[in-house]
C-alpha distance (Angstrom), angle and dihedral (degrees) to the residues before:
residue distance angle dihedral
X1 . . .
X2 4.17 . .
X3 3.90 114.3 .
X4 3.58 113.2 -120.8
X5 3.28 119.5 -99.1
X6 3.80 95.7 -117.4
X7 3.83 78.1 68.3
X8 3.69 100.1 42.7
X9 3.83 95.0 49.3
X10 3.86 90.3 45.7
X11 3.63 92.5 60.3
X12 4.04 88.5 42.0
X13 3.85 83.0 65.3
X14 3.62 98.4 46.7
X15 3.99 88.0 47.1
X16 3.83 84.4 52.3
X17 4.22 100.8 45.2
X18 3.88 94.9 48.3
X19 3.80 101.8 38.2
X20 3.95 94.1 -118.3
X21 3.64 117.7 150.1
X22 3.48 137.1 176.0
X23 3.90 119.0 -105.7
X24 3.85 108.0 -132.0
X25 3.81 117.3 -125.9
X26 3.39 112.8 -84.1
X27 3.54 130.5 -109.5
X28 4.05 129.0 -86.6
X29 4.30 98.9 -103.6
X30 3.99 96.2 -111.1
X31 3.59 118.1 -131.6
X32 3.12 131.8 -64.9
X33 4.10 109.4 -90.5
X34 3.93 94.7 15.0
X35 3.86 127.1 81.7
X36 4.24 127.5 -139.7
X37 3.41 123.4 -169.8
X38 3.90 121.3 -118.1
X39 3.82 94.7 -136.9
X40 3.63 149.1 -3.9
X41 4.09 123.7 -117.8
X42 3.71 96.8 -133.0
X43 4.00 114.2 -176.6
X44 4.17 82.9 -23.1
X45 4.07 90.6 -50.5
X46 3.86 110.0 115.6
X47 3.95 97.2 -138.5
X48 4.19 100.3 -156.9
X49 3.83 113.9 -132.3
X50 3.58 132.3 -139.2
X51 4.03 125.6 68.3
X52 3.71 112.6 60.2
X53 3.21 118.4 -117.1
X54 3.89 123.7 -97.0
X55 3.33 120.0 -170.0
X56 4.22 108.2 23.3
X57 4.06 122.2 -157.7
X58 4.19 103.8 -157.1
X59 3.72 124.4 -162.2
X60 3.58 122.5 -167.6
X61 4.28 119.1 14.7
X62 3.82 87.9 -101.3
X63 3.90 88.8 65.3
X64 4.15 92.9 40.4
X65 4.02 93.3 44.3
X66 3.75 90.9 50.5
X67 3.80 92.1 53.9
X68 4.02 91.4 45.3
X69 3.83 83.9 50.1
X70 3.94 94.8 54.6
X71 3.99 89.2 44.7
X72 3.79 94.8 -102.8
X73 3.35 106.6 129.0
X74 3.98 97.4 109.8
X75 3.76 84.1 67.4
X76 4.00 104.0 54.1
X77 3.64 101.4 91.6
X78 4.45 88.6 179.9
X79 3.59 136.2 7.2
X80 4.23 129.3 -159.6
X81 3.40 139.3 -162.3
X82 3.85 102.2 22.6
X83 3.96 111.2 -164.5
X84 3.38 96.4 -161.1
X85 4.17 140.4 -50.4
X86 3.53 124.3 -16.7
X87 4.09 111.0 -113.3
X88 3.99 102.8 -94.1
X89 4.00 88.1 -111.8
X90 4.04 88.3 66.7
X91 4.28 101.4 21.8
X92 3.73 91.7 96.6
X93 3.68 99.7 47.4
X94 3.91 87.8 37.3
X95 4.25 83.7 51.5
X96 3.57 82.7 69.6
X97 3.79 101.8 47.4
X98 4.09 105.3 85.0
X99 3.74 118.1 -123.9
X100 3.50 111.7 -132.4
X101 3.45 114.0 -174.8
X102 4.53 121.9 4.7
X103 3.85 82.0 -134.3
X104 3.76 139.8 16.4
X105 4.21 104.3 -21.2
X106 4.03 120.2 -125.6
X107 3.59 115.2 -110.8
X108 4.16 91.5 -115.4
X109 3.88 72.0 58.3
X110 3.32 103.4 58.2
X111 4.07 99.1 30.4
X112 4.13 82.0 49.5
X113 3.94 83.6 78.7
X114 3.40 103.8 46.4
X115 3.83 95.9 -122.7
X116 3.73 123.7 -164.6
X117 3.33 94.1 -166.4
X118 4.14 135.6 21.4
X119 4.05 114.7 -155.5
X120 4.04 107.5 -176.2
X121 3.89 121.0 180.0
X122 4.16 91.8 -139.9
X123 3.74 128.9 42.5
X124 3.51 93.1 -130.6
X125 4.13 87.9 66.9
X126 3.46 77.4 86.3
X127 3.23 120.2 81.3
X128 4.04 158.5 91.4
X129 3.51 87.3 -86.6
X130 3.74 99.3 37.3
X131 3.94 134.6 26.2
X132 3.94 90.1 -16.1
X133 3.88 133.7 -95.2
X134 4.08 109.7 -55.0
X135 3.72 89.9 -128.1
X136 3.92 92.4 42.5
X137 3.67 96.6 55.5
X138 4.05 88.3 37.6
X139 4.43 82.7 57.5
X140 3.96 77.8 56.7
X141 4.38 96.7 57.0
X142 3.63 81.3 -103.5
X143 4.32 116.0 127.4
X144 3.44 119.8 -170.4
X145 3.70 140.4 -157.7
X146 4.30 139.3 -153.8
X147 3.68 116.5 -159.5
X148 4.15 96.2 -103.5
X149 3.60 83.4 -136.8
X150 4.25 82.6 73.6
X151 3.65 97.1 51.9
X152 3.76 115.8 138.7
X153 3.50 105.7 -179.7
X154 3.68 126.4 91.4
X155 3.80 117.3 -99.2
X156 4.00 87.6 30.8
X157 3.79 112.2 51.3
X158 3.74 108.9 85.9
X159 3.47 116.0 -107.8
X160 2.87 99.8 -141.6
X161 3.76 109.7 -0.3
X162 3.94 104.1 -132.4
X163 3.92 129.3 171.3
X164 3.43 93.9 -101.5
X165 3.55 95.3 56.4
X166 4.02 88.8 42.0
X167 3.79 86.2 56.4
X168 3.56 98.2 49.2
X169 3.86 87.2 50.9
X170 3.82 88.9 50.4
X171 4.02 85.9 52.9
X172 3.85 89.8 51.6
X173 3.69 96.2 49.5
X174 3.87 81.7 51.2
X175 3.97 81.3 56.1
X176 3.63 96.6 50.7
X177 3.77 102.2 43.0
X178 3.51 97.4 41.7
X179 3.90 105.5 -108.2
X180 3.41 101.4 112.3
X181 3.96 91.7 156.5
X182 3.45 99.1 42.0
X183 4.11 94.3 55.3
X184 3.36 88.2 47.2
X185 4.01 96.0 61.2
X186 3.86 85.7 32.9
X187 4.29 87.9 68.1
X188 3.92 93.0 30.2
X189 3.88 79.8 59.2
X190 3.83 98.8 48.3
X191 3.60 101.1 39.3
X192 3.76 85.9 52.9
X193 4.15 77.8 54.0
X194 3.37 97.3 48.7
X195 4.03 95.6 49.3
X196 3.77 90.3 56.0
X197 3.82 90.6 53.2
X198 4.11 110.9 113.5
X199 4.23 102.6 -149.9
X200 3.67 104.8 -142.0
X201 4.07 106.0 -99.3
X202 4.41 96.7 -155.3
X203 3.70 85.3 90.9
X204 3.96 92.8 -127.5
X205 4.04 122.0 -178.5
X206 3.71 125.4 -132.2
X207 3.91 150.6 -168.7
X208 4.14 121.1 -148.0
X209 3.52 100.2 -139.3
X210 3.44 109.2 -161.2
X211 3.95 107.0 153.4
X212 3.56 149.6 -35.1
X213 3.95 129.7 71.2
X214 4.32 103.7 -146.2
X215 3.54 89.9 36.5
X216 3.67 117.8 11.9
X217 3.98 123.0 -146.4
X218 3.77 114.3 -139.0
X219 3.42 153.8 178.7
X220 4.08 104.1 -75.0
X221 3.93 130.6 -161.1
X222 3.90 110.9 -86.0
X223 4.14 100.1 36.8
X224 3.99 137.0 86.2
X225 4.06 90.9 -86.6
X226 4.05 84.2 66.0
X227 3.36 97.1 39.4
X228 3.84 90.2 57.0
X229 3.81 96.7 45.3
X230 3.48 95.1 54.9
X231 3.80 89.6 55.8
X232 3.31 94.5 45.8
X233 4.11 91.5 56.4
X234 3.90 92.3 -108.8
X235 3.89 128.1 133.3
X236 3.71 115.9 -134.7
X237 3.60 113.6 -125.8
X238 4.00 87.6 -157.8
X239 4.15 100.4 30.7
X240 4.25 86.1 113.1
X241 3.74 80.5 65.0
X242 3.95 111.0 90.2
X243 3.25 112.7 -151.7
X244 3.98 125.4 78.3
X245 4.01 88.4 -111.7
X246 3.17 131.2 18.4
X247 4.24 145.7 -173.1
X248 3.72 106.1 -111.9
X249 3.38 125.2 -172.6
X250 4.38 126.4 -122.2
X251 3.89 83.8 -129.2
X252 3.95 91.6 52.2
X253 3.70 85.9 52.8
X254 3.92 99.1 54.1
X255 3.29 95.5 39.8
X256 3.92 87.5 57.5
X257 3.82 83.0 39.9
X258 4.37 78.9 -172.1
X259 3.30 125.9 -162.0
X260 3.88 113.7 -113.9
X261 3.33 120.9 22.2
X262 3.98 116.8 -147.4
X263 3.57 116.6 -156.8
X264 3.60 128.0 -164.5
X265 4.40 116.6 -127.6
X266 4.09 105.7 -150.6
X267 4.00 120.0 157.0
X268 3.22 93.8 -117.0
X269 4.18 97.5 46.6
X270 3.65 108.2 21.4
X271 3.84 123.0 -150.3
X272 4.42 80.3 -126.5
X273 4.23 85.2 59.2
X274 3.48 87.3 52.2
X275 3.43 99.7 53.5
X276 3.77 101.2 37.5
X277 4.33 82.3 57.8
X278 3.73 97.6 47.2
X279 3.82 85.0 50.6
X280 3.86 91.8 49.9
X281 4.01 95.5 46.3
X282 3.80 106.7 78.6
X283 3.70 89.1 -151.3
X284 4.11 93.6 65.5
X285 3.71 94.7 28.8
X286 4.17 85.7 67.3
X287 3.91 77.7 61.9
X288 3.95 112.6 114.5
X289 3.38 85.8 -147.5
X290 3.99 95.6 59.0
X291 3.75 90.9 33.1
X292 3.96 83.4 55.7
X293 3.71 94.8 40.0
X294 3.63 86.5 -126.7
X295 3.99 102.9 165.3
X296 3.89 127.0 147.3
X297 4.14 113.0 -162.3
X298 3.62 118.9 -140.7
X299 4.31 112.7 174.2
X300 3.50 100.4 -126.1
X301 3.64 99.6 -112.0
X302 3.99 87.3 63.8
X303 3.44 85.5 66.5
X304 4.47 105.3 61.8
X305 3.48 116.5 61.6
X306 4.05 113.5 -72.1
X307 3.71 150.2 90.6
X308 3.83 90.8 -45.2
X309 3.71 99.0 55.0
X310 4.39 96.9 93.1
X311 3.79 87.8 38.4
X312 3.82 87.0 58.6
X313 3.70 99.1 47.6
X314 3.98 88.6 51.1
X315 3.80 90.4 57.8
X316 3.47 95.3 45.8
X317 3.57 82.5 61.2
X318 3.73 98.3 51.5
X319 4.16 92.0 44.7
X320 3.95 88.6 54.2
X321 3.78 85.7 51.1
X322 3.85 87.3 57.4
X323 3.41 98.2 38.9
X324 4.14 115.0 114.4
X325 3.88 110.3 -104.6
């Protein structure tokens, strides 16, 4: 039976006041004549290997679809912060997976399930306010994990993101959470995925719209939004920017006037919203691309690195198709 949390977050303070902290299982002895490594350095957090994880705490759909991907759903006891629905191949066994919190969980939250193991989308899931300090909840046997996609700090944010990178992450998550096998037929699969993507040839320009109506936030040069776009075919009307997103401002956008404009669907700011305001503001409605009704939708976990990222470039593809001339 779980402890309360009264009693979970009691001993969290103890932990905390006298220094203890609980040494991680160690690693399987590799065999003779080859060499593993004991951990990763994630973001700057060494992230010990060894035991699988058990009983898996997800933040953001990025870190919950990579886990249903890998076959690991049986071991994600809570997820957080859902962006939107589950593909259809994983909504059933994600049905089953409770959500915890619409956006990033409490720490009572999180300790409340008696996780071994906390794998949030952002960095800043963790934190006093949110999930719980890295190091605090590693003082409590419990190791945590940010998609490396998310890093921030210099040395470990990619620069630029690229599938090959993204693949290699997806290879180290199979590393970390013990399905070595299954994340390596996972990026034989999507590399096979992203060779049979077409780019569209017409040369077309494009915004990532992912929020904001005075000053809209979009899909920068070096992150998963670029990536996708330049598989897709498309030119980036922001890819000179580099950072993964960036503020962009309305007079930017008509002045680039571009030609598709790809908007970003998230429950909480739906691609619909976006549309109804761009054809409300006089300033975006002058755009041939809202005067054309020429929007691509991309759910917004398709657009931070993950599982989702080839799948996204491959509809882009088919919405251009469809687009009016």
């Amino acid at each position: 039976m779980p402890r309360p949390v009264s009693a979970v977050l009691a001993a969290a303070s103890l932990l905390l006041l006298t220094g203890c902290s609980t040494v991680a299982a160690p690693a399987e002895p590799a065999a003779e004549g080859t060499a593993a490594a004991a951990s990763v350095d994630n973001c700057g957090t060494e992230v010990p290997l060894g035991t699988a994880p058990e009983r898996i705490v997800t933040i953001k759909s990025t870190s919950t679809e990579l886990l249903l991907a890998l076959g690991l759903g049986d071991r994600v006891v809570g997820r957080a912060f859902p962006d939107g629905p589950v593909p259809e191949e994983w909504a059933d066994e994600a049905e089953s997976i409770p959500v915890i919190s619409d956006f990033v969980p409490s720490q009572e939250a999180v300790l409340e399930l008696e996780p071994d193991f906390v794998f949030g989308g952002w960095e800043s899931n963790f934190s006093a306010d949110g999930a719980g300090e890295r190091d605090e909840l590693a003082a409590l046997g419990i190791r945590t994990y940010v998609s490396p996609a998310a890093c921030q700090e210099e040395g470990y944010q990619p620069d630029p993101l690229t599938f090959d990178v993204l693949f290699d992450e997806l290879l180290e998550a199979g590393r970390v959470f013990g399905a070595e096998d299954a994340a390596e037929r996972l990026v034989d699969e999507q590399r096979a995925e992203l060779e049979a993507i077409e780019p569209d040839d017409r040369g077309l320009t494009a915004v990532w719209w992912s929020s904001g109506e005075d000053t809209p936030y979009v899909g920068a040069g070096i992150g998963a939004p670029q990536m996708i776009l330049d598989a897709a075919g498309l030119t980036n009307i922001a890819e000179d920017i580099p950072e993964t997103w960036s503020s962009l401002s309305l007079e930017a956008i008509v002045e680039a006037d571009p030609d598709v404009l790809v908007l970003v669907d998230a429950e909480w700011n739906t691609a619909e919203s976006k549309i109804a305001a761009l054809q409300a503001d006089p300033a975006t409605a002058a755009l041939q691309a809202v005067q054309q009704r020429r929007y691509v939708i991309v759910p917004f976990a398709a657009g931070e690195g993950g599982v989702r990222n080839v799948e996204a470039a491959a509809s882009i593809v088919e919405q251009l198709e469809a687009l009016p001339e």
